[in-house]
C-alpha positions as CSV (number, residue, x, y, z in Angstrom):
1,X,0.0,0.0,0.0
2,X,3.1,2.5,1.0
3,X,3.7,2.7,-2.8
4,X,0.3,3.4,-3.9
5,X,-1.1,5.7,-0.5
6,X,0.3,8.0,1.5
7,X,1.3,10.6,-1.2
8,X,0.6,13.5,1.0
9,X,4.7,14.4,1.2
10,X,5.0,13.7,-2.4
11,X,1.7,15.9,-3.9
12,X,0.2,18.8,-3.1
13,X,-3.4,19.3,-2.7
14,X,-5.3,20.7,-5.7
15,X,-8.8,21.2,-5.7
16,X,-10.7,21.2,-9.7
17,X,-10.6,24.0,-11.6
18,X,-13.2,26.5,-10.5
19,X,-14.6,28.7,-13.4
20,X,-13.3,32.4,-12.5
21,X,-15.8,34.8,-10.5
22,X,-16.7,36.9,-14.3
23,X,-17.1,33.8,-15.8
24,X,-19.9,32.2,-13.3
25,X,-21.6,35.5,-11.9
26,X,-23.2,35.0,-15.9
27,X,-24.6,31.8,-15.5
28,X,-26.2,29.4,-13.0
29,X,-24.1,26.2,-13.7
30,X,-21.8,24.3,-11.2
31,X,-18.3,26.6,-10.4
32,X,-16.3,23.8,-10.3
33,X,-15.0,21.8,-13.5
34,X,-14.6,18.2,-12.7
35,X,-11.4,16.6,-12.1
36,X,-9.5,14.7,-14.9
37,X,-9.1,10.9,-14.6
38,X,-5.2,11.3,-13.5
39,X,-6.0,14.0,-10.9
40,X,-8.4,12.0,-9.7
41,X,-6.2,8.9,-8.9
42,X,-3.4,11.3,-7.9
43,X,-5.2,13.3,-5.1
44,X,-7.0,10.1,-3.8
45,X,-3.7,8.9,-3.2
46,X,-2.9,11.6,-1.0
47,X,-4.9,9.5,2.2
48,X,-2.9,8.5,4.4
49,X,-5.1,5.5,5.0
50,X,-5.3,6.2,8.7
51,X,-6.1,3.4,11.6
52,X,-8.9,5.7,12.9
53,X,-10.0,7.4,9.9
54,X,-11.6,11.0,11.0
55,X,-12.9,11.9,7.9
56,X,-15.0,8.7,8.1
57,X,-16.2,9.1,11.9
58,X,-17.1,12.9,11.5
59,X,-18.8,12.0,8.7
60,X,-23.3,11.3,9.3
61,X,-23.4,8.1,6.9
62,X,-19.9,6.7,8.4
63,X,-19.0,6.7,4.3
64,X,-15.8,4.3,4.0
65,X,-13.7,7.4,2.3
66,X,-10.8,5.7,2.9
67,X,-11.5,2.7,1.2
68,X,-13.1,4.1,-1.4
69,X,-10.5,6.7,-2.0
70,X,-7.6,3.6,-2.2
71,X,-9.8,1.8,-4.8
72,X,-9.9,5.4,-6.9
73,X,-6.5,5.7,-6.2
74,X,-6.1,2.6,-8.2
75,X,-8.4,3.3,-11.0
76,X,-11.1,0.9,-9.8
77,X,-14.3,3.1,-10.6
78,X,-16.9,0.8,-10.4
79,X,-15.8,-1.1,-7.0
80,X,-15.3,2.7,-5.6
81,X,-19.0,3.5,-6.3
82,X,-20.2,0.6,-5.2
83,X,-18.4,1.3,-1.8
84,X,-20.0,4.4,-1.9
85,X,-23.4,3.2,-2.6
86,X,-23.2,1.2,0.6
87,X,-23.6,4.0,2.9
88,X,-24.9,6.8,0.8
89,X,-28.1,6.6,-1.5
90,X,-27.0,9.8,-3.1
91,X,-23.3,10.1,-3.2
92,X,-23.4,12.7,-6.5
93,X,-25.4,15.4,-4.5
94,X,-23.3,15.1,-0.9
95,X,-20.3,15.4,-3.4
96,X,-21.5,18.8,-4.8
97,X,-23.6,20.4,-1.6
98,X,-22.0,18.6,2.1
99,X,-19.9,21.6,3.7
100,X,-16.8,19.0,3.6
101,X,-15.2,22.2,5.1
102,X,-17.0,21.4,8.4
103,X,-16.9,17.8,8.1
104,X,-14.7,15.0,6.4
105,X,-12.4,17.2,4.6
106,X,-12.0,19.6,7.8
107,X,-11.1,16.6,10.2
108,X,-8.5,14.9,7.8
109,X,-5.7,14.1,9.5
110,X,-3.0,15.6,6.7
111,X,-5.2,18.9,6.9
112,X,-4.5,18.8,10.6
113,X,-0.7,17.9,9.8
114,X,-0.4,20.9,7.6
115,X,-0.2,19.2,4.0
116,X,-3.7,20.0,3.0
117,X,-6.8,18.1,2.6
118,X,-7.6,15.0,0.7
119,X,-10.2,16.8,-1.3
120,X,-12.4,13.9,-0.3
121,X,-15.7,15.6,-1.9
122,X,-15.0,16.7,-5.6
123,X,-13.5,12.8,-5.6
124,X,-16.9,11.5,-4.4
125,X,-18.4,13.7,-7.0
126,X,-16.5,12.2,-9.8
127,X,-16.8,8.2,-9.2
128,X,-20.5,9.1,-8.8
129,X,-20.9,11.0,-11.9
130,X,-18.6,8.3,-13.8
131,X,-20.9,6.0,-12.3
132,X,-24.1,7.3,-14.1
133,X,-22.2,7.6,-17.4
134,X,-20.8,3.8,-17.6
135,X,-24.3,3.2,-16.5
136,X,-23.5,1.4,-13.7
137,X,-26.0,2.3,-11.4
138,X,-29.3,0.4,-12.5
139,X,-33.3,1.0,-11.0
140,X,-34.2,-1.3,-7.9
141,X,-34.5,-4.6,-8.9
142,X,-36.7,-7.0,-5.7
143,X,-36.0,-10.1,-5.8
144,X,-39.0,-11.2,-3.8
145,X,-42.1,-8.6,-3.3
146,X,-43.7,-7.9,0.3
147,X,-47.5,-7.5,0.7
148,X,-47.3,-4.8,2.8
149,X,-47.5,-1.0,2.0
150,X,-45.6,2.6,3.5
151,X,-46.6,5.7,2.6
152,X,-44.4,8.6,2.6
153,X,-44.9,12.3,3.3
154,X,-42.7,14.2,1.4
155,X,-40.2,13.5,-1.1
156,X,-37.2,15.5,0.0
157,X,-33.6,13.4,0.8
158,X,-34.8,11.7,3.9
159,X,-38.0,10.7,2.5
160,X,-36.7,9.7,-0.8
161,X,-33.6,7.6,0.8
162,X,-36.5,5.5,2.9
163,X,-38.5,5.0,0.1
164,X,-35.1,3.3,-1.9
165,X,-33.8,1.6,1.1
166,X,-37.4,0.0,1.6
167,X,-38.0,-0.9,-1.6
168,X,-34.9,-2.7,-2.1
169,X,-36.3,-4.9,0.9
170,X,-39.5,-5.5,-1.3
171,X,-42.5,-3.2,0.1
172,X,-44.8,-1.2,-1.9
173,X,-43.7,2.1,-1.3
174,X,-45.8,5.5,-2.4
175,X,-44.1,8.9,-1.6
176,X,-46.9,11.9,-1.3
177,X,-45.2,15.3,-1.8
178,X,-47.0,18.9,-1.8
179,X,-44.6,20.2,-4.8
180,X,-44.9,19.7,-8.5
181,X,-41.1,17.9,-8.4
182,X,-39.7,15.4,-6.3
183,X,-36.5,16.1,-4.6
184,X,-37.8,18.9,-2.0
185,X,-35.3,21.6,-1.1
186,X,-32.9,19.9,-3.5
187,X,-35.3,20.8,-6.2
188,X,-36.2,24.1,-4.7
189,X,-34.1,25.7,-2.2
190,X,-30.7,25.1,-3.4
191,X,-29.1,27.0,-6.9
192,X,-27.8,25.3,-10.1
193,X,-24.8,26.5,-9.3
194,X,-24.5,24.1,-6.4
195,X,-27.0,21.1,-7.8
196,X,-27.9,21.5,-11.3
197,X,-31.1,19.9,-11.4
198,X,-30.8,17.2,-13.7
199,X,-28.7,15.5,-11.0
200,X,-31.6,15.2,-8.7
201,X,-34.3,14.2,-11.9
202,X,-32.0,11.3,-12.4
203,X,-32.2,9.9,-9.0
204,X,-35.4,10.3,-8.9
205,X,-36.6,9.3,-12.2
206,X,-34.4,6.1,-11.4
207,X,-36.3,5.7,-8.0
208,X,-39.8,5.6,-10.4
209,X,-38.2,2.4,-12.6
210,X,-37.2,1.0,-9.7
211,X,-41.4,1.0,-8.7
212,X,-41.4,3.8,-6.4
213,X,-44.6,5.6,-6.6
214,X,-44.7,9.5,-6.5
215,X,-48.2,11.2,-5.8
216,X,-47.1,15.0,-6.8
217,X,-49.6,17.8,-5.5
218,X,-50.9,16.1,-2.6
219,X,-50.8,18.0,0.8
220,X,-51.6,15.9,3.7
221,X,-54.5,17.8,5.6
222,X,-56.2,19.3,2.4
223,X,-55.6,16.7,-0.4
224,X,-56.0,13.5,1.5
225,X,-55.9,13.4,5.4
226,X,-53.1,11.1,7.8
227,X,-56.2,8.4,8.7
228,X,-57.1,8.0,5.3
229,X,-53.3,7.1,4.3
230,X,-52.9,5.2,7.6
231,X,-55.7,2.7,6.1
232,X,-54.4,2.3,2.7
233,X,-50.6,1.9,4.6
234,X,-48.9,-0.5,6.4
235,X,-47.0,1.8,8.2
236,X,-46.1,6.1,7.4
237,X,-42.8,8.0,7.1
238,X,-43.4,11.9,8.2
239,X,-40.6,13.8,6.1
240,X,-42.2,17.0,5.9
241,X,-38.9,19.2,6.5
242,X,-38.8,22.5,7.7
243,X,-40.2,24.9,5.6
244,X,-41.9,27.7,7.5
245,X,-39.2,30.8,7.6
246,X,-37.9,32.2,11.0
247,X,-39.3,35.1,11.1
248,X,-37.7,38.9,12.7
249,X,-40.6,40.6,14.6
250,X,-39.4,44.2,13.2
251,X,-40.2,47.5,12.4
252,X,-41.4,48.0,8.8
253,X,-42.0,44.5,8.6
254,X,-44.8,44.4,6.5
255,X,-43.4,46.8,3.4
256,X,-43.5,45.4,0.2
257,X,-40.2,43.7,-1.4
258,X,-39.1,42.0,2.0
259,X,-39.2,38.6,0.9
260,X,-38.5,34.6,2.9
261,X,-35.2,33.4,1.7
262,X,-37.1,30.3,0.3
263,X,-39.6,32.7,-1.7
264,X,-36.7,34.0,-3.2
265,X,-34.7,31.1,-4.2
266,X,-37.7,29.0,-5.3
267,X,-38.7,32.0,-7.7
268,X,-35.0,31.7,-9.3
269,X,-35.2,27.7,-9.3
270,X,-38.2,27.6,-10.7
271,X,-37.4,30.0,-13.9
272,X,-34.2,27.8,-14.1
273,X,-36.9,24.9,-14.7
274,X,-38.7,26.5,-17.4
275,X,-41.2,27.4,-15.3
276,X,-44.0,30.8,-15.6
277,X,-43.0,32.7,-12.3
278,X,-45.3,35.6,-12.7
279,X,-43.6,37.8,-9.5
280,X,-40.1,36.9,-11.1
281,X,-41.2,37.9,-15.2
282,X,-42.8,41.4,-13.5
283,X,-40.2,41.7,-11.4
284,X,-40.9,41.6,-7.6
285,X,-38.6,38.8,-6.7
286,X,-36.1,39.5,-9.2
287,X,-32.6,41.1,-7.8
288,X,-31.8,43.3,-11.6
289,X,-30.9,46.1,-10.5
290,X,-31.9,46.4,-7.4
291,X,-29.5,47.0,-4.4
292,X,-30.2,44.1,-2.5
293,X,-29.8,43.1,1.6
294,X,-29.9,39.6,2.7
295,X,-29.9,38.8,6.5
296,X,-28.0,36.0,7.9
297,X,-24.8,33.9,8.2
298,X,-25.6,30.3,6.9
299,X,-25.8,28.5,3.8
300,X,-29.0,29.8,2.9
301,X,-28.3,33.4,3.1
302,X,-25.0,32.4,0.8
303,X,-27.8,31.1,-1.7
304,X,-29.6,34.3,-1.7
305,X,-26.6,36.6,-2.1
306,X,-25.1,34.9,-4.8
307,X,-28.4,33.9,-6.6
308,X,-28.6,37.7,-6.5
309,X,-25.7,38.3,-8.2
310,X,-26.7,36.4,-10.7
311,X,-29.9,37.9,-11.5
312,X,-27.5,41.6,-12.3
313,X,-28.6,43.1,-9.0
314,X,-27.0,46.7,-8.2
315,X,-24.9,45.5,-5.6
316,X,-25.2,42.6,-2.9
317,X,-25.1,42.8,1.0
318,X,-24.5,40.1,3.3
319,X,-25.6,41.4,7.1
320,X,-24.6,39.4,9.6
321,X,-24.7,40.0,13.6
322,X,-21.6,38.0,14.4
323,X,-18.0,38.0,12.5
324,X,-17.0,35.7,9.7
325,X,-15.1,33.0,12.2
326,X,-18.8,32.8,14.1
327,X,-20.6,32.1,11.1
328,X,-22.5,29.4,11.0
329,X,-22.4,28.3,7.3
330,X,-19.1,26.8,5.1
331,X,-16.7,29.2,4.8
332,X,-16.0,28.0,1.3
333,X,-19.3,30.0,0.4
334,X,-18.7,32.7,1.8
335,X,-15.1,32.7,-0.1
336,X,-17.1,32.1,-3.2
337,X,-19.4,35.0,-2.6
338,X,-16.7,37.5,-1.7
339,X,-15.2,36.6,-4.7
340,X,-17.9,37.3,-6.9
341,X,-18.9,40.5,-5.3
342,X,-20.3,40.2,-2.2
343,X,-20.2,42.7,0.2
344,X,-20.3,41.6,3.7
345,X,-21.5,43.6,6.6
346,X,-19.8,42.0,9.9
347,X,-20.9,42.5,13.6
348,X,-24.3,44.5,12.0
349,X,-27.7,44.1,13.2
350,X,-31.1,44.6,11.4
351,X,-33.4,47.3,13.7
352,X,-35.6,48.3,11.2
353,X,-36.7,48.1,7.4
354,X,-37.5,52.1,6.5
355,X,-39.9,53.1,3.0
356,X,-42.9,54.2,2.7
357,X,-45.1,51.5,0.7
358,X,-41.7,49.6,-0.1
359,X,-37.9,49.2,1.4
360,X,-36.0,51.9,0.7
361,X,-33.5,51.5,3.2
362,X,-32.1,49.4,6.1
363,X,-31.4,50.7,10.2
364,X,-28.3,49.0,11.0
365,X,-26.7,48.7,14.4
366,X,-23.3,47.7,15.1
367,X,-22.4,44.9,17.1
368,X,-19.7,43.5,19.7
369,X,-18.8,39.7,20.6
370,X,-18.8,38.9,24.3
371,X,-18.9,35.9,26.2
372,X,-19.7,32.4,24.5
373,X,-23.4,31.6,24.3
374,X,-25.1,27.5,25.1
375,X,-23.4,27.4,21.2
376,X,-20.0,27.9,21.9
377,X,-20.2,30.7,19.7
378,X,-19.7,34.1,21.1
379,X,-22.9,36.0,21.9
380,X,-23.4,39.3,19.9
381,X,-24.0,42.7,22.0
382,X,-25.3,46.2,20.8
383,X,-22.4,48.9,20.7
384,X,-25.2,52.2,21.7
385,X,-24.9,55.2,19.1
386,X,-24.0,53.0,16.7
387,X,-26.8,52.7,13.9
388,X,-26.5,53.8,10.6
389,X,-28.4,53.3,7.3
390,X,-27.9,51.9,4.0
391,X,-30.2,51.9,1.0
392,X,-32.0,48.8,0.2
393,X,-34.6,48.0,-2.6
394,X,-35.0,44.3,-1.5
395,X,-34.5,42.4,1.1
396,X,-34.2,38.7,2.3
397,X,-34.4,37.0,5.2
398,X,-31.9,34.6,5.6
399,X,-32.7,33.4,9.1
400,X,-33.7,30.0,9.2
401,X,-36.5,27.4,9.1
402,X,-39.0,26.2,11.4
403,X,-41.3,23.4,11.1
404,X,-45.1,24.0,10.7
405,X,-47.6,22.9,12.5
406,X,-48.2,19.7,11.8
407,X,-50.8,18.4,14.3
408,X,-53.4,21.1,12.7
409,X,-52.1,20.9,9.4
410,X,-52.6,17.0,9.4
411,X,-55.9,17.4,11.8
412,X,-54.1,15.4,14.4
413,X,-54.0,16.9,17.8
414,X,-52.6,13.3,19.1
415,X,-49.4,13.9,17.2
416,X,-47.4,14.9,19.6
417,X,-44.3,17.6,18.9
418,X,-41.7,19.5,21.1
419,X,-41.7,23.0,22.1
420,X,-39.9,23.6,19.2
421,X,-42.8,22.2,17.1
422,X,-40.5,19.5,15.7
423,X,-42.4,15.7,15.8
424,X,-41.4,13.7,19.1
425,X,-40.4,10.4,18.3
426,X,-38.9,7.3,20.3
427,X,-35.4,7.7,19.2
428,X,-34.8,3.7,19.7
429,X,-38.0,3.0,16.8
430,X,-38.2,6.7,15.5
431,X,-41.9,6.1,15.9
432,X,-44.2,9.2,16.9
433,X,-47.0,9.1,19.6
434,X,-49.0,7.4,16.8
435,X,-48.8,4.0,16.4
436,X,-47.3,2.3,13.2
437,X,-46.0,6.6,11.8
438,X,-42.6,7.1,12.0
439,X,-40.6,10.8,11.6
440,X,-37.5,11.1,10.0
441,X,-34.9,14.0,9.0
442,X,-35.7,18.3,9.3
443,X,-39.2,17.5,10.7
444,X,-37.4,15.8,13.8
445,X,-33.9,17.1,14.2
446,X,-34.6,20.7,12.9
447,X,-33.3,22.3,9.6
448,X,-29.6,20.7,9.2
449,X,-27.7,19.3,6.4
450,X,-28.9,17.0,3.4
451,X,-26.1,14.3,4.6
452,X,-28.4,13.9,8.2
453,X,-31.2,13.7,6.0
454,X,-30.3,10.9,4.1
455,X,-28.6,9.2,7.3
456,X,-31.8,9.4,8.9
457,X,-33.6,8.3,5.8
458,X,-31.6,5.2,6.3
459,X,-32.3,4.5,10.1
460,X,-36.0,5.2,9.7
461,X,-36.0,2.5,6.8
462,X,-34.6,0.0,9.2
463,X,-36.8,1.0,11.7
464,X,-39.8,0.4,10.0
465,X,-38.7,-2.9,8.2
466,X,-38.3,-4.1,11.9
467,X,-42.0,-2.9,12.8
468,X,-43.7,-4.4,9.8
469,X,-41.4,-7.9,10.2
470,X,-42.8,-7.9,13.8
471,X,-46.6,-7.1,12.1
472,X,-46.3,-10.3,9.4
473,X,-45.6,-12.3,12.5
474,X,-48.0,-11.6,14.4
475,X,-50.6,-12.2,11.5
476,X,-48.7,-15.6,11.1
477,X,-49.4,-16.3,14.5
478,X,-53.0,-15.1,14.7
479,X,-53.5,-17.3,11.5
């Protein structure tokens, strides 16, 4: 292996060529080119193969990266994806969208050493893309059916990944999803220049040979109700996600051109679909021209500044009540955002949104880090005599998702959810206070990353196989 591995003294790291900022801030496709077949095998062998591999344990889906990387190291493609596969029902998207930053890549053990990071995602990226092309990843094929039936609400990555992972054990399996698409957020929330589109259409598409059933347009509570899919079901999956924005109780709050960070970006992904956005064609939720505010620090408010680049706003400002080492999102985004044009507004806090009928401006204050807050991050205070204005003709709130109320959205007061309004479950069966419906991903845990999404995709699958095994045994008995 010495002779093969371990090339971290020998190489340096080198990431794929990203497309420079004038060339991107044009379009909406993907910044970074994909690697070449030699840099590929060159960077992978770069691990240094470690005893306790870091990058694997800080990773959600335990992904064998090592292992993987050593088979791509040694041109073995289709064994590589196959590794990958194992763990991950959608290696091509965690390859384009998981903050590696924060994760893998950030707890490699040669980044630690000083020598750089295996650049573990843009790898993962390319043996899943190769994957597609040689046509090596095939539809579900069940070697013996199950007469038993799950239904699914909602068709985002933890919903989707159960509905595989269940499949492939047999069951009839029908995803219900309020949206046109499936794929959720992946369809909606995130820009083509992260995820193009098509590579979330393939997956699912592939899903649909594979005899999953998508029911598009249905919205629990209005279209069909949670008893009436709880007879036609075996057993539910809840993977509603988060979708409700976190809203800022301020000032001015109710002028026109103040829009959710999700109205915004599902406006811009939707026209990138082909689809008639009549507030984007007259203009409300597009950014041309416009000077244009977006509050927050995480990965979403990164979406909205650099979607609104994009769409030839005026100028782009990021505000953001902590500095950028408190941020919560990748810092890789907000590298790529400086870069094309981004200005961001450090240690500044929204007071009030000023205009008449619409924004015209913004009342900023400035801020001051003090002591650490339950977070570990340290907790912003107001500096007095410190506000100041700036002009704004949009602005976005960037400030996070909560979930909605399910128990009266589904007319099901016994549904029982936290303070935080995300669904209580046993976290040994990940069943809710309703017997034989399960909860998985954003609508339990709160909004957080598509890789816990899928991981908990995967554990609710295995939950529910276990219930239902249980449920043919006890007819067996009975009979």
């Amino acid at each position: 292996m010495s002779n093969k591995m371990l090339k971290f003294v020998e190489i340096d790291q080198e990431t794929p060529n990203k497309r420079t900022a004038d060339q991107r801030v044009d379009d909406f496709k993907e910044i970074y080119d994909r690697f070449i077949l030699d840099m590929v095998k060159q960077q992978s062998s770069r691990c240094s193969q470690c005893g306790i591999p870091f990058c694997q344990i800080h990773c959600p889906l335990q992904n064998n990266i090592p292992d993987w990387l050593k088979l791509a190291s040694e041109n073995r493609f289709e064994e590589a994806q196959e590794l990958a596969h194992s763990t991950n029902n959608m290696p091509e998207v965690c390859g384009r969208i998981c903050p590696q930053d924060l994760l893998c890549e950030g707890n490699c053990v040669i980044e630690q050493s000083g020598h750089g990071t295996v650049t573990i995602g843009s790898v993962e990226k390319y043996v899943a893309d190769i994957a597609w092309e040689k046509g090596w990843i095939k539809p579900i094929k069940v070697l013996k059916n199950i007469d038993q039936s799950v239904g699914i609400i909602g068709a985002g990555p933890a919903g989707i990944t159960c509905a595989e992972e269940l499949r492939k054990l047999g069951y009839k399996v029908t995803i219900y999803d309020r949206y046109d698409r499936p794929g959720g957020l992946l369809i909606y929330g995130i820009p083509n220049f992260k995820l193009e589109k098509f590579v979330v259409e393939r997956r699912t598409n592939l899903l649909k040979l594979g005899g999953i059933n998508f029911q598009q347009n249905i919205e629990v509570g209005k279209t069909i109700s949670l008893d009436e899919l709880k007879i036609k079901h075996d057993a539910i999956l809840i993977a509603a996600g988060v979708y409700k924005p976190r809203e800022a109780d301020l000032p001015g709050n109710d002028l026109k051109n103040i829009f959710s960070a999700l109205k915004f970006l599902t406006a811009s992904n939707r026209k990138g679909l082909g689809d008639k956005v009549i507030d984007f064609d007259n203009g409300i939720l597009s950014a041309e021209k416009k000077d244009v505010i977006v509050i927050g620090g995480g990965d979403t408010a990164m979406d909205c500044v650099r979607t609104a680049v994009r769409q030839n706003a005026k100028s782009v400002k990021c505000l953001y009540r902590r500095d950028k080492e408190n941020m919560p999102g990748s810092a890789r985004e907000v590298c790529n955002a400086k870069e094309e044009g981004v200005e961001f507004i450090w240690l500044s806090n929204l007071k009030k949104f000023i205009g008449t009928e619409k924004i015209s401006s913004v009342l900023i204050e400035k801020m001051k880090l003090g002591q650490p807050d339950s977070s570990g991050r340290k907790k912003p205070e107001s500096i007095p005599n410190s506000q100041f204005e700036i002009k704004a003709d949009m602005a976005i709130k960037a400030l996070g998702f909560d979930p909605e109320n399910l128990p009266k959205l589904f007319n099901c007061p016994d549904l029982l959810v936290s303070k935080w309004g995300t669904i209580k479950i046993n976290l040994k069966t990940m069943e809710t206070s309703l017997p034989g419906v399960f909860a998985a991903g954003d609508i339990v845990r709160g909004a957080s990353l598509v890789v816990w999404a899928i991981k908990d995709g995967r554990d609710a699958a295995t939950a529910i196989n276990k219930y239902l095994e249980l449920k043919r045994k006890s007819k067996t008995k009975a009979a």
